[in-house]
N, C-alpha and C positions, 0 to 999 in steps of 0.2 A: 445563492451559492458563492458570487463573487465575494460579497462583503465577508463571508466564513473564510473565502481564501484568502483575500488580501487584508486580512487582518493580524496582528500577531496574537499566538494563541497564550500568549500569558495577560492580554488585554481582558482577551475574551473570559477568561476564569475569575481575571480580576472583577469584573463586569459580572461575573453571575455571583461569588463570592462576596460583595459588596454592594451592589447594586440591585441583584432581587430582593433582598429586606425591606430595602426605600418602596418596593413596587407589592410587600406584603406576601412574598414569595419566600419562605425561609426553607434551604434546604441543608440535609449535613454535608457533609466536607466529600464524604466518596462520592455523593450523587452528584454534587458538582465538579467532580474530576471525570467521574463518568457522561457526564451531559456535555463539560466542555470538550475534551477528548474525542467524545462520541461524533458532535456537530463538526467540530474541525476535520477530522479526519473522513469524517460523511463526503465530506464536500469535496473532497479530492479525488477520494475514491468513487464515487458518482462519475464526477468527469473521466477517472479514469474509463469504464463502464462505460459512458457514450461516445467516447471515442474511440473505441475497440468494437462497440457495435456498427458506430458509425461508418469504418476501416474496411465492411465485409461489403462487397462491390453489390450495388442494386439488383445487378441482373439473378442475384442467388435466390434475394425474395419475391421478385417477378416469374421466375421459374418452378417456384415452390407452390407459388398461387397458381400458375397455370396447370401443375397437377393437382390442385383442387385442394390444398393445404389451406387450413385457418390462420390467422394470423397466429395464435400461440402457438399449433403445431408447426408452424413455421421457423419461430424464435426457436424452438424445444429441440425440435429436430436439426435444422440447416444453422442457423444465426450463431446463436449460444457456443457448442459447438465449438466451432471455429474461434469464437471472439476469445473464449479461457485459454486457447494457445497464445494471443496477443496479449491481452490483459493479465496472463499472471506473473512474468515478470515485473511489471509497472506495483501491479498487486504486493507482492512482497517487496518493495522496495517503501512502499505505504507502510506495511507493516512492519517493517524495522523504523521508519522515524513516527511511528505511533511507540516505539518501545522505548525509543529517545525522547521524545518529546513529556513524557512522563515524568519528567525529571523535573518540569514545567510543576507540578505538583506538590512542589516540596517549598514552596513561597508561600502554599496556603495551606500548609498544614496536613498536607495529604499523606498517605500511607503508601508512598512510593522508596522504590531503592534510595533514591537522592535525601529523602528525608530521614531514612534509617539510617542513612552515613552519618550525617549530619549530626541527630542527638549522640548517636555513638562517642563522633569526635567531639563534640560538647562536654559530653558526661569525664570524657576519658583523657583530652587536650589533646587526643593526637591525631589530628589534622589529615595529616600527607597521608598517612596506613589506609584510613578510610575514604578518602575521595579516590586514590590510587584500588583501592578495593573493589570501590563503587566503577570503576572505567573497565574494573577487567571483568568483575558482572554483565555491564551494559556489552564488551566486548564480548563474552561467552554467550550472550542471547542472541547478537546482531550477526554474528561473523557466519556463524553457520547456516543461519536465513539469507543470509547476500550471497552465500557459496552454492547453496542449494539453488539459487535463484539465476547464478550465471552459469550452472553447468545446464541447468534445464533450456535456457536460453540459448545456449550452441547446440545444445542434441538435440533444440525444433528446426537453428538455424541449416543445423548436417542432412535432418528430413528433408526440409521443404526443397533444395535444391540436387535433383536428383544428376547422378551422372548420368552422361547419354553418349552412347560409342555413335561414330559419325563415321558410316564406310564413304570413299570414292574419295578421301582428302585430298588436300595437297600434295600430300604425301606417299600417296599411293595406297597407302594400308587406311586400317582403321586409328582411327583420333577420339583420343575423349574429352571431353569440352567439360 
C-alpha cells in the first residue's frame, strides 16, 4: 500500500500505460485509467478504513465476544457502525481528489473532463473559455461533496457531545457544561 501512496499517480499510469506492453500486458486507455485510479485511491482509502476501525476502543470487541458475538457479528453489529461515523468524512474527502485527480487522465489520452477541454480548445484556439470551464465543472462536482461532508462532520461533532445540566454549582443553581 505504501509504494501506491507514496508514489505519484501520474507515474503510476504512466507505468501502466507504457510499461505493461514491455511486460505483454496491452490494455485500452479507460481500463488503465480505471486500474490506475482504482489502485491509487484503494490504497488510501484502505488506510482510511483501518484507521477508523482501528479508532473503536478494544474493550467494544472484548465485550461483544463476551456476549458470545462471532467475530463478523461483531464487526456487523458493534465495529462498523461506529467506524462510518469517523471514516465518512475522511471518505469524501477521498472522493473529491478521486474527482481531481482524473484530470491526471488527460496526458494519456483518457476520456476525462481535462481531456474534453483540451481537444475543444485545440480544435477551437480558445484556451482560457475551456480550462476556465473545466475548473467550474471540477468546482460544481467537488464543492457540494466537501459541503455535504462538513455539515455532516459538525452534526456528528453536535451528537456526540451531549449537554449535561450540573445541579449544586458554584453557583448555586444549576450550570450546563
Amino acid at each position: 500500500m505504501e509504494f501506491f501512496q507514496n508514489t505519484p499517480l501520474y507515474i503510476q499510469i504512466f507505468f501502466y500505460y507504457n510499461g505493461l506492453p514491455y511486460l505483454g500486458l496491452v490494455l485500452d486507455v479507460f481500463t488503465i485509467g480505471v486500474l490506475g485510479i482504482g489502485i491509487y485511491h484503494g490504497a488510501y482509502v484502505s488506510e482510511v478504513v483501518r484507521a477508523g476501525i482501528g479508532s473503536i476502543p478494544r474493550g467494544q470487541s472484548e465485550a461483544a465476544e463476551s456476549q458470545g458475538f462471532t467475530y463478523l457479528q461483531t464487526m456487523w453489529h458493534i465495529i462498523l457502525p461506529q467506524t462510518v461515523k469517523i471514516i465518512l468524512p475522511p471518505l469524501t474527502n477521498q472522493a473529491v481528489n478521486l474527482i481531481k485527480n482524473t484530470s491526471v487522465l488527460a496526458f494519456f489520452a483518457g476520456m476525462d473532463l481535462m481531456y474534453i477541454a483540451d481537444s475543444w480548445a485545440s480544435y477551437t484556439l480558445n484556451y482560457g473559455p475551456a480550462y476556465v470551464m473545466a475548473g467550474v465543472l471540477y468546482f460544481a462536482l467537488c464543492y457540494p461533496l466537501a459541503t455535504m461532508a462538513r455539515r455532516y462532520e459538525e452534526r456528528l461533532k453536535n451528537h456526540d457531545v451531549p449537554k449535561v445540566a450540573v445541579s449544586g454549582s458554584m453557583l448555586g443553581g444549576v450550570a450546563e457544561c
